[in-house]
N, CA, C and O atoms as a GROMACS GRO file, in nm:
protein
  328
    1UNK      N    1   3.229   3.207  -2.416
    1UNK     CA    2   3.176   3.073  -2.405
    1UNK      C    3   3.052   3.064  -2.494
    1UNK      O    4   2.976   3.159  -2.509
    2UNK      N    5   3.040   2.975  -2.538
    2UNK     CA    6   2.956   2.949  -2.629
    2UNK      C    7   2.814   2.877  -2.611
    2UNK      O    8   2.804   2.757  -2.635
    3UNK      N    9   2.684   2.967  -2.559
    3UNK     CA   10   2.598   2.884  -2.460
    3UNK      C   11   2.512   2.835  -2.526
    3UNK      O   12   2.448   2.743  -2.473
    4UNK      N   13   2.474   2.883  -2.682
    4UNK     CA   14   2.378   2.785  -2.751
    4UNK      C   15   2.432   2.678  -2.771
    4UNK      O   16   2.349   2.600  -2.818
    5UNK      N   17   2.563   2.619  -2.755
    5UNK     CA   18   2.603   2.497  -2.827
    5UNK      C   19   2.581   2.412  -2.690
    5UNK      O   20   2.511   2.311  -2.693
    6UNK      N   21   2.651   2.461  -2.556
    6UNK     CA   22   2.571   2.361  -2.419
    6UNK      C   23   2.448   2.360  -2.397
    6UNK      O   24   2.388   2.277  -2.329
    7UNK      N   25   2.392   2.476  -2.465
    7UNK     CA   26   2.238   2.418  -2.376
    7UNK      C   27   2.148   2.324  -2.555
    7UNK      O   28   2.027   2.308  -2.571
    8UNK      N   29   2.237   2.292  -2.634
    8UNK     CA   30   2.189   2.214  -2.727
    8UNK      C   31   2.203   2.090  -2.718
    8UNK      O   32   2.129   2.007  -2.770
    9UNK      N   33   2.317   2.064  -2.638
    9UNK     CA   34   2.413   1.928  -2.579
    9UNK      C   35   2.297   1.815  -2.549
    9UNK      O   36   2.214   1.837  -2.460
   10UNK      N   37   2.293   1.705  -2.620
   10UNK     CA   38   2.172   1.628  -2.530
   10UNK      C   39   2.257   1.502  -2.426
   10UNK      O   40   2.371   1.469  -2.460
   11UNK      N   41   2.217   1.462  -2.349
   11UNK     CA   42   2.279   1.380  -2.246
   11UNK      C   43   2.264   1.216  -2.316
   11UNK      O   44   2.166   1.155  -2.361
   12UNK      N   45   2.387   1.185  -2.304
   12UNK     CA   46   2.386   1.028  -2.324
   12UNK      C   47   2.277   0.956  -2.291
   12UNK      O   48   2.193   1.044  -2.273
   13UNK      N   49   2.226   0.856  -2.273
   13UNK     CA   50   2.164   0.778  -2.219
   13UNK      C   51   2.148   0.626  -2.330
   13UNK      O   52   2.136   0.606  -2.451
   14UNK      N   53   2.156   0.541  -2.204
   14UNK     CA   54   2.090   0.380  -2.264
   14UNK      C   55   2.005   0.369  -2.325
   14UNK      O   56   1.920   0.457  -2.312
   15UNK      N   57   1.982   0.267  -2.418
   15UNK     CA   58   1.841   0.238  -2.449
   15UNK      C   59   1.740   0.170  -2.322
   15UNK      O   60   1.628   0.140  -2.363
   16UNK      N   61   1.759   0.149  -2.204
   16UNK     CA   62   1.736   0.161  -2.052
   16UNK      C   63   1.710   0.273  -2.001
   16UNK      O   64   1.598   0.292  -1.954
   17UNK      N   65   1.767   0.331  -2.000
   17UNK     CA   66   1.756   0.420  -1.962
   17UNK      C   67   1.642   0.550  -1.989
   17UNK      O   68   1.568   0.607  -1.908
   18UNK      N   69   1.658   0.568  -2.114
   18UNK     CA   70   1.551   0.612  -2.228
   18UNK      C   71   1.425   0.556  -2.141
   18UNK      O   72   1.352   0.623  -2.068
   19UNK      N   73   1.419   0.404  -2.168
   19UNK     CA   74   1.277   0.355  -2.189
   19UNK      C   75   1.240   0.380  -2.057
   19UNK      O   76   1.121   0.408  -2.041
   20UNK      N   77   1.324   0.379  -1.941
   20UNK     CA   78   1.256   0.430  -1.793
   20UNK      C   79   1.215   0.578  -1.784
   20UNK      O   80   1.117   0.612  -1.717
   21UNK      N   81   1.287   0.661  -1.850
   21UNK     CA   82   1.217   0.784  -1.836
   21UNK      C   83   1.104   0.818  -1.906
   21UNK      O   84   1.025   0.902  -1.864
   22UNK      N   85   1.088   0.748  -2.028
   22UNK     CA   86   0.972   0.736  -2.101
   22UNK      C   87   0.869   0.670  -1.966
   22UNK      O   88   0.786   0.741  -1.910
   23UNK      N   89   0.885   0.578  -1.942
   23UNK     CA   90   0.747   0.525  -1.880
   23UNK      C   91   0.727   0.641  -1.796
   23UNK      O   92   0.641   0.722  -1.831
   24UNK      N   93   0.811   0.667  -1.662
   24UNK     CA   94   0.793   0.781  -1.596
   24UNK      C   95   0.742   0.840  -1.616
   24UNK      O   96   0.632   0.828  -1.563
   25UNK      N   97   0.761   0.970  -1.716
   25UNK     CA   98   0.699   1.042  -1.774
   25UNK      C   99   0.550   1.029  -1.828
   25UNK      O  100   0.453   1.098  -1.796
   26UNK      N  101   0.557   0.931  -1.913
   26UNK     CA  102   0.359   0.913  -1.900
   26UNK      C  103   0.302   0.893  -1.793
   26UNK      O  104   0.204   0.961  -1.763
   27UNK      N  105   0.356   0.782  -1.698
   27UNK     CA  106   0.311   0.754  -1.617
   27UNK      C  107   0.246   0.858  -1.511
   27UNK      O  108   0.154   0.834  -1.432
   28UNK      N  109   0.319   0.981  -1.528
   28UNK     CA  110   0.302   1.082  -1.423
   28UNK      C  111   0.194   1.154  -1.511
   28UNK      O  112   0.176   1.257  -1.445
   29UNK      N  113   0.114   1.162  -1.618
   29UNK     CA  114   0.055   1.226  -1.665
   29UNK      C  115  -0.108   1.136  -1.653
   29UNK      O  116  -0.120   1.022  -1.697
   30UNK      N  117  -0.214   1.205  -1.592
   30UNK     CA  118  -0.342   1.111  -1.595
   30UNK      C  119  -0.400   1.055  -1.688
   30UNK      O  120  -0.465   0.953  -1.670
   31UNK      N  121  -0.382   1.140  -1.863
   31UNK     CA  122  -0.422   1.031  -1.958
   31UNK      C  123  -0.343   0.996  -2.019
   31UNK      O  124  -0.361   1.000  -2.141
   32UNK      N  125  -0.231   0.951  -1.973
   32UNK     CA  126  -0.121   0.900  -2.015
   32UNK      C  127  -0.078   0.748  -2.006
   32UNK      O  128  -0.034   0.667  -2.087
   33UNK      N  129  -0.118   0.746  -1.839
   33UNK     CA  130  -0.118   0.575  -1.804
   33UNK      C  131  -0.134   0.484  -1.865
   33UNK      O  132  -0.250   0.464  -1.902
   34UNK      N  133  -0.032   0.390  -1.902
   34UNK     CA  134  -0.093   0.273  -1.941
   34UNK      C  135  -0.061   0.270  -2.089
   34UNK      O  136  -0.090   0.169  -2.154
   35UNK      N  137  -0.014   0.355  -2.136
   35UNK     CA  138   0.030   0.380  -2.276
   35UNK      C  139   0.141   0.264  -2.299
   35UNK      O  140   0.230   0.239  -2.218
   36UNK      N  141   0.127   0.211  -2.395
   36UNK     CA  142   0.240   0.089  -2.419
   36UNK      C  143   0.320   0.172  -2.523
   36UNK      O  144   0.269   0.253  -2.600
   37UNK      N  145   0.426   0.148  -2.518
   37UNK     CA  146   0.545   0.198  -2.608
   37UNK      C  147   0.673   0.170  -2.635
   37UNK      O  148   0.745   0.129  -2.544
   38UNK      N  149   0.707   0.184  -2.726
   38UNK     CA  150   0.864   0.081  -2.745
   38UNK      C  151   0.940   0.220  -2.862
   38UNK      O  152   0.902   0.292  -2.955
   39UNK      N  153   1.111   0.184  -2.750
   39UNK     CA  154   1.195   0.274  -2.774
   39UNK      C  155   1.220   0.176  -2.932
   39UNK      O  156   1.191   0.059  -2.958
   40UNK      N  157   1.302   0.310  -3.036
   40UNK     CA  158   1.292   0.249  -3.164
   40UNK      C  159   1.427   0.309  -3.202
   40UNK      O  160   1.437   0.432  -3.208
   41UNK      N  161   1.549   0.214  -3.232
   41UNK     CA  162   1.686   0.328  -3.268
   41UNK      C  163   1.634   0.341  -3.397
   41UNK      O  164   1.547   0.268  -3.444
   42UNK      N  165   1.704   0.459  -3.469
   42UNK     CA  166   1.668   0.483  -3.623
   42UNK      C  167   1.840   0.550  -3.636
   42UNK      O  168   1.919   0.572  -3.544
   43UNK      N  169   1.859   0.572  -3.790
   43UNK     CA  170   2.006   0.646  -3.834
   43UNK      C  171   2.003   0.763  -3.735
   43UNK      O  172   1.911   0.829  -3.688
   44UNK      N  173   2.155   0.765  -3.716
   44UNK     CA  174   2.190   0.920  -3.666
   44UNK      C  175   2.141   1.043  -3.788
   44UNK      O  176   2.162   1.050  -3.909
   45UNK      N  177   2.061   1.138  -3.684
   45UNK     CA  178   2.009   1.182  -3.808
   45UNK      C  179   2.065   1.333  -3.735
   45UNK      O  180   2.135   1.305  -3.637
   46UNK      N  181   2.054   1.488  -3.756
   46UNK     CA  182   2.089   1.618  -3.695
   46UNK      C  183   1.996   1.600  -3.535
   46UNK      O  184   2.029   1.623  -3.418
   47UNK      N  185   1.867   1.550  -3.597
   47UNK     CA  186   1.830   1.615  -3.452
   47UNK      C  187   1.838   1.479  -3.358
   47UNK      O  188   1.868   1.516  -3.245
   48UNK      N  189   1.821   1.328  -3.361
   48UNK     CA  190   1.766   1.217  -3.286
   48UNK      C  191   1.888   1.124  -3.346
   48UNK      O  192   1.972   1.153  -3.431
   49UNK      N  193   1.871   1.021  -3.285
   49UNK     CA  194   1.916   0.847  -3.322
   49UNK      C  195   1.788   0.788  -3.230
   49UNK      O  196   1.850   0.689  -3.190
   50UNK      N  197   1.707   0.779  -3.192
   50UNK     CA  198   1.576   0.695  -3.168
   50UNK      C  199   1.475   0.780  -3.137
   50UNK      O  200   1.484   0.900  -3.108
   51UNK      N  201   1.346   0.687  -3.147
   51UNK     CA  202   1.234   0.757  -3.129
   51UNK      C  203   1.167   0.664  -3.067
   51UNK      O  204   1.212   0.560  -3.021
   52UNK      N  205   1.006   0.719  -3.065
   52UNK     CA  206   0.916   0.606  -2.962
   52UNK      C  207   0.793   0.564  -3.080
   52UNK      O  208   0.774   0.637  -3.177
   53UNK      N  209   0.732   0.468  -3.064
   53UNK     CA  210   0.629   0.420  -3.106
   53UNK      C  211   0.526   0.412  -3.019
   53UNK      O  212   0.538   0.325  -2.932
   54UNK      N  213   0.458   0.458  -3.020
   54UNK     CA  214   0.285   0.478  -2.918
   54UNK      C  215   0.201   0.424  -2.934
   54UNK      O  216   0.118   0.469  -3.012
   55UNK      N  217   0.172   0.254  -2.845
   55UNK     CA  218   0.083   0.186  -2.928
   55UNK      C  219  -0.101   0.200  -2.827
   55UNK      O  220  -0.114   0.197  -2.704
   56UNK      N  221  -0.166   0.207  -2.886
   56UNK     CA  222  -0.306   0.194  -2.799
   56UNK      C  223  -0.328   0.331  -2.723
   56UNK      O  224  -0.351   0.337  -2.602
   57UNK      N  225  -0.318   0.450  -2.812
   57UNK     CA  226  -0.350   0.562  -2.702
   57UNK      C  227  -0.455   0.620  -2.736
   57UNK      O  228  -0.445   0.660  -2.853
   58UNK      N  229  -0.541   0.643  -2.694
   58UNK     CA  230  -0.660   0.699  -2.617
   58UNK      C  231  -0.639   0.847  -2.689
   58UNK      O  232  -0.553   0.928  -2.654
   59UNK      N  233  -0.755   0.871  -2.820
   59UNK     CA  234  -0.745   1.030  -2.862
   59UNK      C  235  -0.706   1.108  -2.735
   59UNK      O  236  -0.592   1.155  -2.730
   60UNK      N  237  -0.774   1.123  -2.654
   60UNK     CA  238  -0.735   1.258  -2.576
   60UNK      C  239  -0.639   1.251  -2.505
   60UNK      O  240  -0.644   1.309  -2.396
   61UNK      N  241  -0.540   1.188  -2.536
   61UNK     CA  242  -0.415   1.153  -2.479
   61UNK      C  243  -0.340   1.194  -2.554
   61UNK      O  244  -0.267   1.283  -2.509
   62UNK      N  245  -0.323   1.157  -2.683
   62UNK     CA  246  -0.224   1.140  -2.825
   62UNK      C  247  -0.134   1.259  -2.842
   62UNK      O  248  -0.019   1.256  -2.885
   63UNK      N  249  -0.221   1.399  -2.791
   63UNK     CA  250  -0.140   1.511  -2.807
   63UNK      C  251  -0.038   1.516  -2.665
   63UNK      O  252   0.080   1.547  -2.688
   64UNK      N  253  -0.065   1.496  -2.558
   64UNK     CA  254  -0.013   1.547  -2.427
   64UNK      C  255   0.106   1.408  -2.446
   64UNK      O  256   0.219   1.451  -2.428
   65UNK      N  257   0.106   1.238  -2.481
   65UNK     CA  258   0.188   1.165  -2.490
   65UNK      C  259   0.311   1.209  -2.589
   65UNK      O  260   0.428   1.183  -2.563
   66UNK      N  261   0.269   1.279  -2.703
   66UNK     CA  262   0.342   1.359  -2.786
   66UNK      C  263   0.449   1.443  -2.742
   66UNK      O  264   0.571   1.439  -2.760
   67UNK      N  265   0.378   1.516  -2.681
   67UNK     CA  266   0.441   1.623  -2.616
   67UNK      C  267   0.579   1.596  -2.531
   67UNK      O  268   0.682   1.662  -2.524
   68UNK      N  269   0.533   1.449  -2.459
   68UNK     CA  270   0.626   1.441  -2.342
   68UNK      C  271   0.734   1.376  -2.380
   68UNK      O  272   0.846   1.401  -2.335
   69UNK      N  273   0.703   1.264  -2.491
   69UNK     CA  274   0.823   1.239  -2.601
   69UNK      C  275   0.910   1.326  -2.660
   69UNK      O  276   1.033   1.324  -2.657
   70UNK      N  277   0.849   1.389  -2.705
   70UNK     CA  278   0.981   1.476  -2.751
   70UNK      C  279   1.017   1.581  -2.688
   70UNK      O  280   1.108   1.642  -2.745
   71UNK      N  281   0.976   1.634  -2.577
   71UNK     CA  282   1.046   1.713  -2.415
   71UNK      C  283   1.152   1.614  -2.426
   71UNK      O  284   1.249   1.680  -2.466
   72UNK      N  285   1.194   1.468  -2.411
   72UNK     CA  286   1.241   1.352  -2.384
   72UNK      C  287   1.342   1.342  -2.478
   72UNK      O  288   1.461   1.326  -2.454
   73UNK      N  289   1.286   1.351  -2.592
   73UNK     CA  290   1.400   1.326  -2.733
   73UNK      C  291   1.472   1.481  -2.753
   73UNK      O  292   1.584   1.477  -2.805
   74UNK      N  293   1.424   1.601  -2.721
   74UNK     CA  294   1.511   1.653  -2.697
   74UNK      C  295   1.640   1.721  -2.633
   74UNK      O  296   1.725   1.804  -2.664
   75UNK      N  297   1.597   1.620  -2.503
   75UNK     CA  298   1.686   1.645  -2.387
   75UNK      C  299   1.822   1.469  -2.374
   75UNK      O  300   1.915   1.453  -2.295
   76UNK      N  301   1.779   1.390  -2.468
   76UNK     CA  302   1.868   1.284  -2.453
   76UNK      C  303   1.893   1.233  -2.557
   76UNK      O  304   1.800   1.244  -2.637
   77UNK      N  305   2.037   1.145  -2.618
   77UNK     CA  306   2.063   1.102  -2.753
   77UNK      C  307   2.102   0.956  -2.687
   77UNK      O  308   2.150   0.947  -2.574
   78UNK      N  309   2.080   0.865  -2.754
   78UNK     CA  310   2.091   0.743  -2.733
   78UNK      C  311   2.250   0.712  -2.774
   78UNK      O  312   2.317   0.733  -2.875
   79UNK      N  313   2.281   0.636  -2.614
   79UNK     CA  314   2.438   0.605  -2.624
   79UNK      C  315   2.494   0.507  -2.730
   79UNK      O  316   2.420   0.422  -2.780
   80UNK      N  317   2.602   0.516  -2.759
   80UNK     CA  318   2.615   0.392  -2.906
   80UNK      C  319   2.727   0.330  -2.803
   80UNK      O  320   2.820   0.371  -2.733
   81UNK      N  321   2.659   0.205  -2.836
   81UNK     CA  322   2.721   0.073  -2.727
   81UNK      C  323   2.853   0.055  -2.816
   81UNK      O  324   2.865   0.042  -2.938
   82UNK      N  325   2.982   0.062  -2.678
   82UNK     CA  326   3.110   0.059  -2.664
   82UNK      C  327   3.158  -0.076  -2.765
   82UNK      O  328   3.277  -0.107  -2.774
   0.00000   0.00000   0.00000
């Protein structure tokens, strides 16, 4: 069985879907709150098909909001509507 290729697998998800775990995720972080951000599709590329835009964040935030984005983008690929 071939386990680097499942544990590379990223999980479907909505562009809904996405954007709720995004908030979540900052949200649960203390200088994170309040971060405005908007999911962004871009080309299918090897690693993504969307990303986030981070608007109004607070230097000492910028690295830890970073972080939790792409924990995020690498665990989900944005579903391509049926």
């Amino acid at each position: 069985m071939d386990f680097d290729r499942y544990l590379a697998a990223k999980t479907q998800a909505t562009l809904a879907e996405i954007t709720l775990r995004v908030a979540h995720a900052l949200d649960r972080h203390p200088l994170c709150r309040g971060i405005e951000f908007e999911i962004v599709k871009t080309p299918r590329s090897r690693k993504s098909n969307w990303t986030v835009t981070l608007q109004q964040v607070a230097p000492t935030a910028l690295w830890e909001a970073s972080e939790i984005v792409a924990d995020i983008q690498d665990a989900y690929e944005l579903a391509v509507a049926a």
